[in-house]
C-alpha positions as CSV (number, residue, x, y, z in Angstrom):
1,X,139.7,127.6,24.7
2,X,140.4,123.9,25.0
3,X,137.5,121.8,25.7
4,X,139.2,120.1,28.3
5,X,139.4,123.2,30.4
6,X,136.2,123.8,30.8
7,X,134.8,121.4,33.4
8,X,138.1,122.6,35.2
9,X,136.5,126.4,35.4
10,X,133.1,125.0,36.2
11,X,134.9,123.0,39.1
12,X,136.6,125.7,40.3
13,X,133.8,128.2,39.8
14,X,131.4,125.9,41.8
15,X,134.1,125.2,44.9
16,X,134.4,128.8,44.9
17,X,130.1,129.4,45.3
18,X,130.4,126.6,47.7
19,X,133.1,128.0,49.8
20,X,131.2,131.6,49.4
21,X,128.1,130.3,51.1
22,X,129.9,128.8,53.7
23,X,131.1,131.9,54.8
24,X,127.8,133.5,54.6
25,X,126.1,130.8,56.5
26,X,129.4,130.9,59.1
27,X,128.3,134.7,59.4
28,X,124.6,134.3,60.2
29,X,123.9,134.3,64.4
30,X,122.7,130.9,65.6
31,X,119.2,131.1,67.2
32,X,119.3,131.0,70.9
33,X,117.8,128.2,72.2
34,X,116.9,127.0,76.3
35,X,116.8,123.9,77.1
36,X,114.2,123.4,79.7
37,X,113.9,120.1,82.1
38,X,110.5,119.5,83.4
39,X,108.4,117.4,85.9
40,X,106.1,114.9,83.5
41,X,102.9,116.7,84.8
42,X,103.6,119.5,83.2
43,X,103.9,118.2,79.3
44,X,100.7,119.7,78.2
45,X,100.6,123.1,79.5
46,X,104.4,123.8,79.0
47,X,103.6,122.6,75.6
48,X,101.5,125.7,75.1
49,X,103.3,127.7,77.3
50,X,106.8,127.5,76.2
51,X,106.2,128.2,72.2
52,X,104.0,131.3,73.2
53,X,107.2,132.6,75.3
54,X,109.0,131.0,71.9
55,X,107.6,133.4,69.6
56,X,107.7,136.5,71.5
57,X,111.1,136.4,72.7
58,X,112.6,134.5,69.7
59,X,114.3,132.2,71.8
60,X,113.5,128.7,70.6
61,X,112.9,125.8,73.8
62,X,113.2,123.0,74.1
63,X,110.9,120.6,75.8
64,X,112.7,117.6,78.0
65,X,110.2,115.7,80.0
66,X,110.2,112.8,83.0
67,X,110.4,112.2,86.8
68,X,112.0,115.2,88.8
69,X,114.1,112.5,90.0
70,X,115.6,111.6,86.7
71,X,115.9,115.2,85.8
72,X,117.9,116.4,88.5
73,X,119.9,113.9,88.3
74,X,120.6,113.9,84.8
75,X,121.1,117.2,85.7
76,X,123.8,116.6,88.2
77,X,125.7,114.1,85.5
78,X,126.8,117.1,83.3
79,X,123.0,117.9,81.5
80,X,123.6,121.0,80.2
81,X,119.7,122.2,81.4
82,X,119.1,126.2,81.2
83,X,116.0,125.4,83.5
84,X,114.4,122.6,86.1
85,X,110.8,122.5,86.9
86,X,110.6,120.1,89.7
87,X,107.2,118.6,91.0
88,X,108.7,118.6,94.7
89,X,111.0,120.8,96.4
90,X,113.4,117.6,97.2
91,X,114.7,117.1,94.6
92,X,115.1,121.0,93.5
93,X,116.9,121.1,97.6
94,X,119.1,118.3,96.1
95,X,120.0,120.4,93.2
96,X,120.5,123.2,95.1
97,X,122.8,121.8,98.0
98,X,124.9,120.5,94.8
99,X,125.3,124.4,94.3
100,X,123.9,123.0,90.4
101,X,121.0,125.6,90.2
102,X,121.3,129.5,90.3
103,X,119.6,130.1,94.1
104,X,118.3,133.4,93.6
105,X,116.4,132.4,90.9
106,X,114.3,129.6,92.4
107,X,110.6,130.5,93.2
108,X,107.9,128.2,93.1
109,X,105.0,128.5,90.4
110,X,102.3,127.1,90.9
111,X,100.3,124.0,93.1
112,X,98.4,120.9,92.4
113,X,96.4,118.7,94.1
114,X,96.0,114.5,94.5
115,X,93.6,112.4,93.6
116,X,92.3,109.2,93.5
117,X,91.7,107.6,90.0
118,X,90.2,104.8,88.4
119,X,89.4,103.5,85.1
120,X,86.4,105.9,83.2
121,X,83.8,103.4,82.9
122,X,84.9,101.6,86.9
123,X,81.9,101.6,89.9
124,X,84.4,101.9,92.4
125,X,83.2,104.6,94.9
126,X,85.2,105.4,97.6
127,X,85.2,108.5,100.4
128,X,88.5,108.9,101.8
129,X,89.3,109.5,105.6
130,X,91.5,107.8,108.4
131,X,91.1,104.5,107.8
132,X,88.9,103.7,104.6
133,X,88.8,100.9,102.7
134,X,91.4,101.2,99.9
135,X,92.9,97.9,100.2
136,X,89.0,96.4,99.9
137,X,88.3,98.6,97.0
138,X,91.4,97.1,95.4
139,X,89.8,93.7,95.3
140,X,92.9,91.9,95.1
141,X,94.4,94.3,92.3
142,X,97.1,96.8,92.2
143,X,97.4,100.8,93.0
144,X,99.5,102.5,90.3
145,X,101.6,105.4,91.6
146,X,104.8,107.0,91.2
147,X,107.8,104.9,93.1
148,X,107.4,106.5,97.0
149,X,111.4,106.1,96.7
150,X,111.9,108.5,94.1
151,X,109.0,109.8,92.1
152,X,107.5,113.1,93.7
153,X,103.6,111.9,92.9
154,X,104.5,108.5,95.0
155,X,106.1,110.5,98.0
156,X,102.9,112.3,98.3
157,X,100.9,109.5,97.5
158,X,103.2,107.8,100.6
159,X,102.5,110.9,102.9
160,X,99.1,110.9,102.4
161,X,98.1,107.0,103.1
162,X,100.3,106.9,106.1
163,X,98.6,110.0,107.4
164,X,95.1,108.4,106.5
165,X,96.4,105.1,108.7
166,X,96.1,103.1,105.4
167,X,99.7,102.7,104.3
168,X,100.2,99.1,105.4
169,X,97.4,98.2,103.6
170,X,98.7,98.5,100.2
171,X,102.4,99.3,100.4
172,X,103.4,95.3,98.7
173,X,100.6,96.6,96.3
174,X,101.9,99.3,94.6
175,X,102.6,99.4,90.9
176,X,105.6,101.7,90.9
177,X,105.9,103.9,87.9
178,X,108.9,106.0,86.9
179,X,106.9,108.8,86.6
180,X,103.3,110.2,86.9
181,X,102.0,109.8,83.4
182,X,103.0,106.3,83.1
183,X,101.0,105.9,86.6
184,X,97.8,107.0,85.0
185,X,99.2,105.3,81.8
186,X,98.3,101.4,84.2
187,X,94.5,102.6,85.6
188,X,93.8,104.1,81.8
189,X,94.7,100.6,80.6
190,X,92.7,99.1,83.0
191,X,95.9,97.5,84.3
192,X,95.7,98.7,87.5
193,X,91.6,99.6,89.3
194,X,93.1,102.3,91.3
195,X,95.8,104.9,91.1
196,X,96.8,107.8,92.7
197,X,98.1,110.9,90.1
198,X,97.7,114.7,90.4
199,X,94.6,116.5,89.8
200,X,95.9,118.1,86.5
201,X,96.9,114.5,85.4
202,X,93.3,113.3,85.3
203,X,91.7,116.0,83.6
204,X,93.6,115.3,80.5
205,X,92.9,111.8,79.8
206,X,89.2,110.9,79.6
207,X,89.9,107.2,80.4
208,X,90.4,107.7,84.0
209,X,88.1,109.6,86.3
210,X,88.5,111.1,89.2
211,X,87.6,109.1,92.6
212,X,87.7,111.3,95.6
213,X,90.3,114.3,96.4
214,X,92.9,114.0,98.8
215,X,92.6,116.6,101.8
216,X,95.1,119.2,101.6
217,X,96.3,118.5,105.3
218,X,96.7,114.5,104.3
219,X,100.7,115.5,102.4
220,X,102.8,117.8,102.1
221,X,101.7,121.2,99.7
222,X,102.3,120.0,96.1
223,X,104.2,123.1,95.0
224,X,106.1,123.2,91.4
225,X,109.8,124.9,92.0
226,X,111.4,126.2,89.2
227,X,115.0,127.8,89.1
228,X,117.5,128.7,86.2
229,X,120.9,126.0,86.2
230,X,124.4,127.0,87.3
231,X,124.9,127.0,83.6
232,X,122.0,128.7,82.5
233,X,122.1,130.8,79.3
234,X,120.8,134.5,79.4
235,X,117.3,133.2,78.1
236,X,116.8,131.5,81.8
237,X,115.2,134.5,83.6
238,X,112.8,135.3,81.5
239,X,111.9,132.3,80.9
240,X,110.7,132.1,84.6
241,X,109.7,135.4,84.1
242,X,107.0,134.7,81.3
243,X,105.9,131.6,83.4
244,X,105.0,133.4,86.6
245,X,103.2,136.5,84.5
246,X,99.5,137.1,84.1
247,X,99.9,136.3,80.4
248,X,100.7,132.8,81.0
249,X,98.0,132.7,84.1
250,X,94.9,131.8,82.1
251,X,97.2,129.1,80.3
252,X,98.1,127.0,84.1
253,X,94.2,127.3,84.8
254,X,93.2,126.0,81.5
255,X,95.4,122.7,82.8
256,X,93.9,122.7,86.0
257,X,97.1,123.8,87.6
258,X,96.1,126.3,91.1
259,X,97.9,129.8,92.1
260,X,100.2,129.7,94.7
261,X,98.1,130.8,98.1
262,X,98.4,134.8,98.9
């Protein structure tokens, strides 16, 4: 053989494996995946959730948090979501009346509740009824929420202070956040004395602590809706499925989340 044709067989032996495993790897099913949208309250107990769901179904998700407002409509610009977890039925009605989430797939999983929050190591004490003294306990600083325009948290925050007759007080005082972490994100700081997040929200960051509770009859029920896309992939429904089952129960009380009332 002439020496010269051997790196030409090698060549053509190698672009021949090569081509071989490209087929083989062309062959081999690709992993089904969901792509699930969420409301930024739910981070850390979807984080646990949504692997554990993962591994026994062998679907992979995919974790994509922020503001339900910024979600849906992200949703409504071509996102190619297989699920939306809203913190407010709003914005999941504003999906819905886009005809851009399956309707008989929407349920709602679980409820939270609001509080009042200030920095961990604050004196602030405050008891809250018609008419108390939030504006006072401010002492000239801010109250970080979620924007009362767009972010669910702020809306109920909104609702609740009007009810309480103490809206006017602090509406041209509001740090508005794009979403509820980054609310709690200002008091944690001490950037802000005062904020108002979800329940769940405070029990995870050790910086903050809670205030006082909002009564239940001051805002709207804070429900979490959940529904499979237009587009959803086969995954979708059992997806929700697993969420709403009494294996993933003990994982939404762990987070402080509450069931859904009987």
């Amino acid at each position: 053989m002439n020496v010269f044709d051997r790196p030409m067989k090698f060549l053509a032996a190698s672009m021949a494996a090569l081509a071989f495993a490209g087929v083989t790897q062309a062959d081999e099913p690709k992993k089904a995946e969901l792509l699930v949208f969420a409301a930024a309250s739910l981070t850390n107990v979807l984080g646990e959730l949504a692997p554990a769901w993962g591994r026994s179904s062998g679907v992979t998700v995919k974790l994509s948090f922020a503001a339900s407002s910024v979600l849906a409509r992200q949703i409504e610009a071509g996102g190619n979501a297989d699920v939306f977890i809203s913190a407010d039925q709003e914005w999941m009605d504003y999906l819905q009346t886009r005809n851009l989430i399956a309707k008989p797939s929407r349920v709602d999983l679980v409820r939270n509740r609001l509080v009042l929050i200030a920095p961990a190591d604050s004196k602030i004490e405050l008891d809250i009824r018609p008419g108390f003294d939030l504006a006072g306990a401010l002492a000239g600083g801010r109250l970080s929420t979620g924007d009362p325009d767009t972010v669910p948290v702020g809306r109920y925050a909104r609702s609740a202070l009007t009810s309480l007759g103490v809206w006017e007080q602090v509406e041209d005082r509001l740090v508005r956040a794009d979403n509820v972490r980054s609310a709690m994100t200002f008091v944690s700081r001490g950037e802000a004395p005062l904020g108002i997040v979800y329940a769940t929200d405070a029990q995870i960051d050790y910086k903050v602590r809670v205030v006082a509770t909002f009564p239940d009859n001051s805002h709207d029920p804070i429900a979490y809706p959940a529904a499979a896309t237009a587009t959803a992939g086969p995954g979708a429904a059992g997806f929700l499925a697993f969420l709403r089952s009494k294996v993933a129960a003990p994982t939404w009380n762990k987070f402080g989340f509450l069931e859904l009332p009987k």
